[in-house]
TIVOSE-403785 format. One line per field, with one value per residue: residue number from 1; x, y, z of N, C-alpha, C in turn. Coordinates in steps of 0.001 Angstrom, whole numbers, padded with zeros to 6 digits. Example, Ala and Ser with C-alpha at 12.3 -4.5 7.8 and 13.67 -1.06 7.14 Angstrom:
TIVOSE-403785
n	c(1_2)
npx	c(013190_012850)
npy	c(-005690_-002250)
npz	c(007800_007080)
capx	c(012300_013670)
capy	c(-004500_-001060)
capz	c(007800_007140)
cpx	c(013200_012900)
cpy	c(-003300_000030)
cpz	c(007800_007870)
//
This chain:
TIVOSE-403785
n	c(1_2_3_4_5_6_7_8_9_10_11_12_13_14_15_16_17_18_19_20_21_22_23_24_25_26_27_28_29_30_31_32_33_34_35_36_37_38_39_40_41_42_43_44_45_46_47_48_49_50_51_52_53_54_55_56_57_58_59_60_61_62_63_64_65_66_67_68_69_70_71_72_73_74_75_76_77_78_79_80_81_82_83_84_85_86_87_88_89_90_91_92_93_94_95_96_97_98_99_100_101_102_103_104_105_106_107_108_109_110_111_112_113_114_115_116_117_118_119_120_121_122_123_124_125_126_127_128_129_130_131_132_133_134_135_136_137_138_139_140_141_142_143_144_145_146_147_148_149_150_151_152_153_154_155_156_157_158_159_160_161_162_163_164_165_166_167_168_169_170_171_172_173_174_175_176_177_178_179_180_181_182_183_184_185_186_187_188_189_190_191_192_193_194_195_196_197_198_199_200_201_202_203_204_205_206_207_208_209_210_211_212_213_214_215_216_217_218_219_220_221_222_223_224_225_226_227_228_229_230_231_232_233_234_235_236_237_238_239_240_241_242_243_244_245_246_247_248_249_250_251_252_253_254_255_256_257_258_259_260_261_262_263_264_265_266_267_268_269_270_271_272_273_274_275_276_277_278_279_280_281_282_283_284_285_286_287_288_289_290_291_292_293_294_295_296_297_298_299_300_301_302_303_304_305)
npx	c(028973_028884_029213_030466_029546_030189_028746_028500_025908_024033_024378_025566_025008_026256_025145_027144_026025_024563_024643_023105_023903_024368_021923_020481_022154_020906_018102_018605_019546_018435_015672_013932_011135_009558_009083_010340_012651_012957_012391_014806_015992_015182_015297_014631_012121_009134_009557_008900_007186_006990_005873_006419_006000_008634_010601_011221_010925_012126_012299_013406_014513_016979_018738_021221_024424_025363_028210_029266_026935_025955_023317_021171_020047_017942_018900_018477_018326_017817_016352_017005_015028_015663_015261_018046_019745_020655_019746_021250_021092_022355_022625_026085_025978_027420_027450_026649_027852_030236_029596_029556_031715_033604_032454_033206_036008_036245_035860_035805_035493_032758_029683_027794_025157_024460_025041_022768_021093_019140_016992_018227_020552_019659_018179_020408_021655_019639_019519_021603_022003_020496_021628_023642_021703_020578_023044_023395_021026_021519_023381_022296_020598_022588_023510_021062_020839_023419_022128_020127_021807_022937_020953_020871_022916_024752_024913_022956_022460_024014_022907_020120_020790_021546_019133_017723_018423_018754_016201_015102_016823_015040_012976_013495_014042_011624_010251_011887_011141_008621_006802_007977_006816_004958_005859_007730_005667_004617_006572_006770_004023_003649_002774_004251_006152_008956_012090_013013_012885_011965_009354_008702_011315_012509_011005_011220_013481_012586_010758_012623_014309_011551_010895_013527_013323_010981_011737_013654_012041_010241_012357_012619_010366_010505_012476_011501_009809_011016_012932_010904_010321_012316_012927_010522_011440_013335_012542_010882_012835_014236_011995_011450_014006_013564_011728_012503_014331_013238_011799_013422_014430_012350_011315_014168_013365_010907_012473_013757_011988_010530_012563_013596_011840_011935_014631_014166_012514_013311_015297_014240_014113_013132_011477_011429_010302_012618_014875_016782_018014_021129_021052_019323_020148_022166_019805_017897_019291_020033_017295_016642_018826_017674_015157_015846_017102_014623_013197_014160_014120_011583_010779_012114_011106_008689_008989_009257_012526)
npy	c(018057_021557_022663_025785_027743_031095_033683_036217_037915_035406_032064_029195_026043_022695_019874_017011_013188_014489_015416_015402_018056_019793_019583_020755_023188_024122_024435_026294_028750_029334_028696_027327_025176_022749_019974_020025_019775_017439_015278_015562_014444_011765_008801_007989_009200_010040_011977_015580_018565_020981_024188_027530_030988_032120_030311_027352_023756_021099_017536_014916_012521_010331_008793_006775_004991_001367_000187_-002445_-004098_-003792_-002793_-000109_002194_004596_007793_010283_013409_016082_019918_023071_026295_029620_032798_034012_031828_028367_025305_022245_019007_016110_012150_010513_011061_011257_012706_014858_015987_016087_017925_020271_020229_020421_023123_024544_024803_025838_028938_031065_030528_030332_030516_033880_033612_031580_033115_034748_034450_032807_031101_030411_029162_026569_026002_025136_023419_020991_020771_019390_017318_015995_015521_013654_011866_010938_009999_007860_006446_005908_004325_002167_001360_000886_-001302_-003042_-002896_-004622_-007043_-007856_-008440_-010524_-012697_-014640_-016401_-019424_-018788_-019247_-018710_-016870_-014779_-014631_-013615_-011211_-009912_-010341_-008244_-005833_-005548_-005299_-002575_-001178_-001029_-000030_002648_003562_003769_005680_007927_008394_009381_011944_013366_014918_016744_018131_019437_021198_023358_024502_025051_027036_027049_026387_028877_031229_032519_034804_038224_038955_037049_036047_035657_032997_031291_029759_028257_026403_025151_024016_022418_020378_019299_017971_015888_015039_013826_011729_010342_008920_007466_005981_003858_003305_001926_-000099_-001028_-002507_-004305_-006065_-007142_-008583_-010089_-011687_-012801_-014492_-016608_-017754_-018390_-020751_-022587_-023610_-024770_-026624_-027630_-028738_-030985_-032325_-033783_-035215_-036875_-038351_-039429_-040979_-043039_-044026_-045318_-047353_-048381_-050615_-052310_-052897_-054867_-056930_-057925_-057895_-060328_-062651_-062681_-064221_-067359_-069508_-071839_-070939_-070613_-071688_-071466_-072870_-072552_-071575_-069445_-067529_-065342_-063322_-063179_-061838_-059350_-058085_-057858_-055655_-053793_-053194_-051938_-049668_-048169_-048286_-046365_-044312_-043264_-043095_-041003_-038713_-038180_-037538_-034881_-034979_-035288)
npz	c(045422_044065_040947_039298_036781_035413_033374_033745_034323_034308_035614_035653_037363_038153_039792_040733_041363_044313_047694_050939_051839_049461_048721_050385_050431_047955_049236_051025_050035_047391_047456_046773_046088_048825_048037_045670_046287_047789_045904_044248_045930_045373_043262_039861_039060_036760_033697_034446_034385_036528_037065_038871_039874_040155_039339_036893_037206_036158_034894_033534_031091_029369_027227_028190_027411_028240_028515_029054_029934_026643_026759_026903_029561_031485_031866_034756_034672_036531_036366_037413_036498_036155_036504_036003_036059_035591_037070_037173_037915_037939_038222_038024_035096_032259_029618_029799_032043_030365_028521_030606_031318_028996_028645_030680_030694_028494_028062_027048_024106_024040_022831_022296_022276_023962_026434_026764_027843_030941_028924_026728_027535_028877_026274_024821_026504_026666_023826_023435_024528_023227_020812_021687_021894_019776_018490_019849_019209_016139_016589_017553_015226_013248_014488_014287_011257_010920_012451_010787_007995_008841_009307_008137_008820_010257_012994_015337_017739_018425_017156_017958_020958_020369_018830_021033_022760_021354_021198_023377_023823_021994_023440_026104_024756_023902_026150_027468_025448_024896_027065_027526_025443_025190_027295_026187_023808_024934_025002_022403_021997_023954_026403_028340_029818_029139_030240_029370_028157_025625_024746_022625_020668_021622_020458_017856_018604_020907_018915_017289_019318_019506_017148_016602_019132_018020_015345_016360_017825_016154_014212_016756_016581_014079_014199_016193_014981_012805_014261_015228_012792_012205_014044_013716_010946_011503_013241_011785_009936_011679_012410_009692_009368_011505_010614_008205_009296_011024_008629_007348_009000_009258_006808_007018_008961_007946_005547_006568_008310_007256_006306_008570_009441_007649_008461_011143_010957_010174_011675_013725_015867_014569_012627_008983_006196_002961_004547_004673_002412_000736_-000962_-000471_001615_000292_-001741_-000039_000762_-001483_-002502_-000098_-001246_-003810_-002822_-001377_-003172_-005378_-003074_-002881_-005424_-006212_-003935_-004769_-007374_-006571_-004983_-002135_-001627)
capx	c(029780_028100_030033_029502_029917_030063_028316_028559_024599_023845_025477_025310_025435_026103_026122_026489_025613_023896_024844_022296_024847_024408_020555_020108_022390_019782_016807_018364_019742_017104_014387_012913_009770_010345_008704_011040_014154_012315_012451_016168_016717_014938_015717_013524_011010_008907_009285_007727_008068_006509_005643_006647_006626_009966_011672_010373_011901_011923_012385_014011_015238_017943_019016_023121_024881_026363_029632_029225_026006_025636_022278_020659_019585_017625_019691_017346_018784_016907_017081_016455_015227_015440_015753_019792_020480_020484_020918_021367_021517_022709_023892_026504_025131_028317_027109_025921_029568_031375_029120_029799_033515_034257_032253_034057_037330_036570_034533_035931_034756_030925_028533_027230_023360_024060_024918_021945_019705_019084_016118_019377_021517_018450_018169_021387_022021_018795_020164_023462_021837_020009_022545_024221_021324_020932_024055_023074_019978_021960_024443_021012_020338_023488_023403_019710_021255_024312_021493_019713_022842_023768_019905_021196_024213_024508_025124_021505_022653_024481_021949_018892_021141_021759_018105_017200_019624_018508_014320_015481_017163_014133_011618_013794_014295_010536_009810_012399_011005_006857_006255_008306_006624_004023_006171_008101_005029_004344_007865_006459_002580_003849_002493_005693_007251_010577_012112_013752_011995_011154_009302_009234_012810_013085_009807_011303_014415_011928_010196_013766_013862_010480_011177_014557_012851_010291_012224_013994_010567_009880_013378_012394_009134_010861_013459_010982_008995_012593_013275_009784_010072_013441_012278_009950_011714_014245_011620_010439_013971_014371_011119_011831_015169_013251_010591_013217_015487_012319_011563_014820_014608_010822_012153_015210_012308_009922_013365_014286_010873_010262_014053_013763_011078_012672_015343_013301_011963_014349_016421_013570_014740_011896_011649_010748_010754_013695_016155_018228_018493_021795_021150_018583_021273_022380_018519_017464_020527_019802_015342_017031_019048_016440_013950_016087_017166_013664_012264_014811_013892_010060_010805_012365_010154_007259_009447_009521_013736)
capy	c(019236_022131_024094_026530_028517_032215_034007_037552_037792_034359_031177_027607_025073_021673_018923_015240_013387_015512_014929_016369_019052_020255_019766_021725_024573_024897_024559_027838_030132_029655_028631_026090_024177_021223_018656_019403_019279_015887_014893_015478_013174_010446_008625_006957_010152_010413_013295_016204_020272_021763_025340_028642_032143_032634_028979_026136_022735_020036_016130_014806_011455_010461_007514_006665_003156_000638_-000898_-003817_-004595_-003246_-002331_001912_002663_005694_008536_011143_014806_017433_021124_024201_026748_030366_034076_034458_030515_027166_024390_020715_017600_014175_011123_009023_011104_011326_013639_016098_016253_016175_018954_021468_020573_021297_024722_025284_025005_026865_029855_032045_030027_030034_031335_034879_033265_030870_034153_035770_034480_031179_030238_030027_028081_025710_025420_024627_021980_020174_020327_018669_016358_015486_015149_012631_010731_010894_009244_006252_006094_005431_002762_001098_001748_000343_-002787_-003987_-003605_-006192_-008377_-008112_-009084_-011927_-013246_-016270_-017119_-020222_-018180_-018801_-018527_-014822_-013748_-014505_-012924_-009519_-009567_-009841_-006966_-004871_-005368_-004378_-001182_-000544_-000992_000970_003787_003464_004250_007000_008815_008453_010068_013451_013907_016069_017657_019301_020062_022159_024555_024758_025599_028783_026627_026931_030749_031388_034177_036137_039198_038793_035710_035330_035184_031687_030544_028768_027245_025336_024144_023123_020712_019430_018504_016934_015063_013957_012869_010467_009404_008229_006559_004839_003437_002801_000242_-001464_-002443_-003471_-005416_-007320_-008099_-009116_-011161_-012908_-013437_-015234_-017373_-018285_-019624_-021362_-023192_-023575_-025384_-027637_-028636_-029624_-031693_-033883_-034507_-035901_-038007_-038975_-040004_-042190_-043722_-044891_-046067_-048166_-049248_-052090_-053213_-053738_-055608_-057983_-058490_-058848_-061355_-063561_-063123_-064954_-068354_-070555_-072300_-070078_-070895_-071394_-070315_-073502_-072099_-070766_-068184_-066659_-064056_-062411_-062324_-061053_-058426_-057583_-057214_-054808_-052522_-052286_-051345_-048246_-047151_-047515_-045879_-042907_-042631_-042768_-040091_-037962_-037881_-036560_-034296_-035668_-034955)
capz	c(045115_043361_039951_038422_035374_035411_032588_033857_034860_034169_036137_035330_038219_037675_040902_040341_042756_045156_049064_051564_051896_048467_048625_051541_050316_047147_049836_051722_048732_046352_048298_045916_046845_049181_047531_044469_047116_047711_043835_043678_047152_044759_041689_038890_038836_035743_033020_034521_034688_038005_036816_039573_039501_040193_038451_036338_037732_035081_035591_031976_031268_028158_027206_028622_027008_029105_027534_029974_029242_026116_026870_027239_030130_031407_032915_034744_034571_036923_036126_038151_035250_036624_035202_036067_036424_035269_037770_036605_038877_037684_039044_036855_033720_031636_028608_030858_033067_029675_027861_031622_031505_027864_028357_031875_030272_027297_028713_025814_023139_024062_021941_022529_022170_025630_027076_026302_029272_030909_027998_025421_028306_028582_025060_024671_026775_025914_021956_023360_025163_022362_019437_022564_022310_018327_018236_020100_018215_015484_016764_017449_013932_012715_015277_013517_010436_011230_012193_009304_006845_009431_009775_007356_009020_010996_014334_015703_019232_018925_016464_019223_021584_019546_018572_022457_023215_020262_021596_024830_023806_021649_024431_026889_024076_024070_027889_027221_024866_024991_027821_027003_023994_025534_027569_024394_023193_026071_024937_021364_022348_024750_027714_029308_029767_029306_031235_028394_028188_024471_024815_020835_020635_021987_019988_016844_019034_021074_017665_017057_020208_019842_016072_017249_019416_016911_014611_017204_018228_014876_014499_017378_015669_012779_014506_016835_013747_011732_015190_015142_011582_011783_015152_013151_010145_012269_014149_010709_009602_012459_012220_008829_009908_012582_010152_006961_010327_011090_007347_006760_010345_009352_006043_007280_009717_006797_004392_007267_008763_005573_005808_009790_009785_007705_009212_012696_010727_009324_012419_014868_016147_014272_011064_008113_004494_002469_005730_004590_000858_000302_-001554_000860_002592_-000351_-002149_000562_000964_-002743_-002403_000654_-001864_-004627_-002170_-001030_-004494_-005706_-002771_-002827_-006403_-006153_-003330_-005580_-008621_-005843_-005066_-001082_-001232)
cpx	c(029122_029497_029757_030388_029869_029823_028124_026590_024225_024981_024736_025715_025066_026178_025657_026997_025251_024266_023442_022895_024261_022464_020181_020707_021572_018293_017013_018216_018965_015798_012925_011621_010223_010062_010125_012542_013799_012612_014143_016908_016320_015275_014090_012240_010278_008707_008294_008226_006900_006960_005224_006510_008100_011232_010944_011815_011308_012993_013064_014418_015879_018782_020823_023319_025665_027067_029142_028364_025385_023968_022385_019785_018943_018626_019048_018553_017201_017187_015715_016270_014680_015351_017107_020402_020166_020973_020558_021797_021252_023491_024503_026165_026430_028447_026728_027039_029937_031227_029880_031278_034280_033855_032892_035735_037558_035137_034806_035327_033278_030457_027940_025809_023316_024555_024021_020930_019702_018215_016935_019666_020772_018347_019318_022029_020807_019393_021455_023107_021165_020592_023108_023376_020705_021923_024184_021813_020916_022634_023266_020814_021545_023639_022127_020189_021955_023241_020809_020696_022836_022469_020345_021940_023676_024673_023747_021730_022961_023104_020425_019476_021247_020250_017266_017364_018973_017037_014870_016011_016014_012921_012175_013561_012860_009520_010969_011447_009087_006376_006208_008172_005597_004245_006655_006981_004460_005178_007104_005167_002370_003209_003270_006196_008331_011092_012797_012713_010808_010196_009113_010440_013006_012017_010458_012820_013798_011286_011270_013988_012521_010564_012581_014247_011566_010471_012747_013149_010401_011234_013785_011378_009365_011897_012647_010129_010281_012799_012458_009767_011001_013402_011667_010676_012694_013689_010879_011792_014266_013286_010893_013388_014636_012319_011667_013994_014517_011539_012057_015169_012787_011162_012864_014215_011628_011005_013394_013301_010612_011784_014261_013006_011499_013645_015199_012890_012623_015655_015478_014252_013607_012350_011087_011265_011949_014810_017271_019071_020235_022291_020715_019543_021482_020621_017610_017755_019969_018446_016469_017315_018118_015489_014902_016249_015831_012697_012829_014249_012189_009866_011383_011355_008776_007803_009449_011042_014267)
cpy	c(020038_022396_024576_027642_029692_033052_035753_037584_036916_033226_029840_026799_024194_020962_017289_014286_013996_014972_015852_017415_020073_020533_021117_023373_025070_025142_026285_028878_030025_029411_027793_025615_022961_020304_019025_019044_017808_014645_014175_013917_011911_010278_007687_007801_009998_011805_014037_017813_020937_023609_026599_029855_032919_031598_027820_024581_021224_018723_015720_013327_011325_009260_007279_004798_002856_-000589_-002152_-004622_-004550_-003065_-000862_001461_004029_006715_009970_012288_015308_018447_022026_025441_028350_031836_034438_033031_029257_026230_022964_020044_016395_013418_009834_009381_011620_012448_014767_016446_016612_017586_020425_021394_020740_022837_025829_025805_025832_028141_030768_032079_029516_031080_032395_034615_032530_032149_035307_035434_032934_030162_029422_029337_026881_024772_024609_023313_021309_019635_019328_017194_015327_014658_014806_011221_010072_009967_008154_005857_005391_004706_001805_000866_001081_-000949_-003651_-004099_-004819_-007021_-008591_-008656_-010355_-012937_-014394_-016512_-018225_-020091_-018307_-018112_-016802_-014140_-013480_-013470_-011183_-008857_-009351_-008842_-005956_-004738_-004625_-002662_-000116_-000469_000280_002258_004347_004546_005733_007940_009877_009306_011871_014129_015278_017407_019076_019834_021404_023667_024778_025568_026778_027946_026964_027962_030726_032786_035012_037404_039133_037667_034858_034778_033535_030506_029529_028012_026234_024992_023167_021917_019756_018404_017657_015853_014091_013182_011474_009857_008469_007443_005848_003718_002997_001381_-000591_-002067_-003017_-004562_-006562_-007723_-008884_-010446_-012166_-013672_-014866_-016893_-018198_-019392_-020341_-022422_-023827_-024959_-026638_-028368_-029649_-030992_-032949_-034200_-035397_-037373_-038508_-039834_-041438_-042960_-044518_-045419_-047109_-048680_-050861_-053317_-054062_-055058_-056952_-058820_-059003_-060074_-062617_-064211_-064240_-066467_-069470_-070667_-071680_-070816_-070586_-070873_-071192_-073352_-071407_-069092_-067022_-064930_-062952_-062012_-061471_-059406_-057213_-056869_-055444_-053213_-051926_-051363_-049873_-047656_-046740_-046433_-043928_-042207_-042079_-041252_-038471_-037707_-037331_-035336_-034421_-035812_-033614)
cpz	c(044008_042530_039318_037282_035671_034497_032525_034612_034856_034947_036180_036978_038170_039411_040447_041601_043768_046525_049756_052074_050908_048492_049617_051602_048946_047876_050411_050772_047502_046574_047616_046540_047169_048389_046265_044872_047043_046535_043800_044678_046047_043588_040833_039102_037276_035113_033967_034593_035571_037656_038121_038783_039736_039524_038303_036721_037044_035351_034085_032230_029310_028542_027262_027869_028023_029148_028104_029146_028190_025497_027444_028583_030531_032250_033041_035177_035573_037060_036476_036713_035778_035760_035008_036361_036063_036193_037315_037213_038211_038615_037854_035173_032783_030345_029288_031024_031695_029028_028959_031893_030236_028263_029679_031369_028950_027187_027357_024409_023169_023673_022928_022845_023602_026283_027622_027994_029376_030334_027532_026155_028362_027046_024628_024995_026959_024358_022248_023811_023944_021161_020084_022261_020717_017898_018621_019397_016871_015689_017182_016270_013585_013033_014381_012148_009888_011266_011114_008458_007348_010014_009365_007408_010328_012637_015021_016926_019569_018368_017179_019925_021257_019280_020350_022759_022255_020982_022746_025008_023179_022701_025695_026760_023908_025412_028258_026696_025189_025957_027893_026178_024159_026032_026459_023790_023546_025192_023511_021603_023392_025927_029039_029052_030055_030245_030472_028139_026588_024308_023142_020567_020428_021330_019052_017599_020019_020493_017341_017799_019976_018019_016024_017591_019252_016168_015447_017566_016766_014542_015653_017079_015277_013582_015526_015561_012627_012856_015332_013927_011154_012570_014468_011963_010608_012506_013153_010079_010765_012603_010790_008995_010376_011654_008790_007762_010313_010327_007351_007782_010077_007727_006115_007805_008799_006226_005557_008355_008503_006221_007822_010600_009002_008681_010830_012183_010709_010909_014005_014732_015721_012427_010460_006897_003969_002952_005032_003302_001367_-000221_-001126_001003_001189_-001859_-001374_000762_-000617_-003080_-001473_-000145_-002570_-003785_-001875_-002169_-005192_-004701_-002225_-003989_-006978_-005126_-004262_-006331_-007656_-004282_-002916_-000955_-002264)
//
C-alpha cells in the first residue's frame, strides 16, 4: 500500500512492505530503472546510491532493536530521490512508519524548510533517522557501562551473557555503519546533485549528516574497544578465580598427602613396630595435628595462603 504526503509541489510516498502491485505501479508512473524495481523485490542489499538524470535511488541501512532478542539488527530503507518527490520503501522499519505518520497527521506543523524541495525532505528524514539511531547508540552505551560496574559481581553467567549480547550489537553496529561512510561522503564532496536549484543551499546540511554520522562512527569505535577491554578484563578475573580454586585444592592435596600415607600405613594388616603400644593411636593422632598446624603455619609465613 503506497501513502502519501502532499506538500503542494512536493509529495512524500511511503510503502511498507511493497506487494508486486505497488512495485509495478512505481515501474509504470515513474519509470524507474528495472534493475532498481529489482533491488526493492530483494532484501539484504548493500549501501548504495545508483545515480540518474531524472532520480537518485539510494539503498541505506539503520540499525532497528529487537525487545525479544535484545539484539540490533539491520533495517534496510530504500529511497526514490526525485525533483517533486521522495519515495521510501521499508519492510518492518518502525522509525521510518512512525516519523511519516506523525508528519501525516500533523501536516500543519511541518517546517517551511521540508517544504522547500525534495533535497530538504531527504535531509530531513535521514536526520530523523539518525537521532533514532543515536538513541540506540546510547542504550548500547549505557548497557557496557552496567557491565562495567557489575564486572566484580558474582553473576559470571549473566555477565558473559550481556557481554556476548553487547559484542554482538557492536559488531552488527559495525557492518551498519562502515560501509556508509563513503557514501555520506559522497553528499558532502558535491559528488551527489541535489535537485534544488541552488545547489549551495543544501551544502552545509549534508556536512550536517555526514558529521552526525561520524560522530556515531566513532561512538561505535569507542564501545567495541570498552567491550574488548571489558571482555578481557573479565576473562582475566575469571582465570584469576580458576587459578586461586586449584591453589587451595593443590594445597588441601599436599596437607593431606603426609597424613594419608600414614594412616595407609598403620592401617595395613602386618606387624609394625610398637602397634601393641597403647599409646600409639593417640601419638600418632597428635604427630597428625602438629604436622597440620605447623604446616599451615610454615605456609603462611611464605606467604603460600
Amino acid at each position: 500500500m503506497i501513502e502519501t504526503i502532499d506538500f503542494g509541489s512536493l509529495r512524500w510516498h511511503h510503502i511498507v512492505n511493497p506487494t508486486e502491485e505497488d512495485l509495478e505501479f512505481l515501474e509504470d508512473n515513474f519509470h524507474f530503472h528495472p534493475l532498481d524495481i529489482e533491488d526493492c523485490r530483494s532484501t539484504n542489499q548493500r549501501p548504495k546510491i545508483d545515480i540518474y538524470d531524472e532520480y537518485n535511488f539510494l539503498i541505506l541501512h539503520f540499525p532497528g532493536f529487537d525487545k525479544r532478542d535484545k539484539i540490533l539488527k539491520p533495517k534496510e530503507v530504500k529511497i526514490f530521490w526525485g525533483q517533486d518527490y521522495i519515495i521510501s520503501i521499508a519492510r518492518s522499519f518502525g522509525a521510518l512508519k512512525s516519523f511519516f505518520e506523525l508528519t501525516e497527521k500533523n501536516p500543519d506543523e511541518v517546517d517551511e524548510f521540508i517544504k522547500s524541495g525534495s533535497d530538504a525532505l531527504l535531509y530531513t528524514i535521514l536526520n530523523r533517522l539518525m537521532v533514532d539511531s543515536y538513541s540506540l547508540l546510547l542504550r548500547i552505551g549505557a548497557e557496557i557501562e552496567l557491565i562495567n560496574r557489575d564486572l566484580f559481581s558474582k553473576k559470571a553467567v549473566q555477565t558473559i551473557e550481556r557481554i556476548s549480547i553487547a559484542r554482538r550489537n557492536i559488531i552488527q553496529l559495525n557492518t551498519i555503519f562502515k560501509p556508509q561512510l563513503r557514501l555520506f561522503h559522497k553528499f558532502e564532496s558535491g559528488d551527489i546533485k541535489g535537485f534544488t536549484e541552488n545547489g549551495d543551499f543544501m551544502e552545509d546540511y549534508w556536512g550536517n549528516i555526514l558529521d552526525y554520522y561520524q560522530k556515531m562512527w566513532d561512538m561505535v569505535e569507542d564501545n567495541a574497544e570498552l567491550i574488548e577491554g571489558l571482555s578481557k578484563t573479565f576473562d582475566s578475573l575469571q582465570t584469576n578465580k580458576t587459578n586461586e580454586i586449584m591453589r587451595i585444592m593443590t594445597f588441601i592435596s599436599t596437607l593431606f598427602l603426609p597424613l594419608t600415607f600414614i594412616t595407609g600405613l598403620y592401617g595395613m594388616n602386618v606387624y609394625l613396630p610398637l602397634t601393641e603400644q597403647n599409646w600409639l593411636f593417640f601419638g600418632i593422632l597428635g604427630f597428625m595435628l602438629v604436622f597440620v598446624g605447623g604446616f599451615i603455619f610454615f605456609s603462611k609465613r611464605r606467604h603460600w595462603l
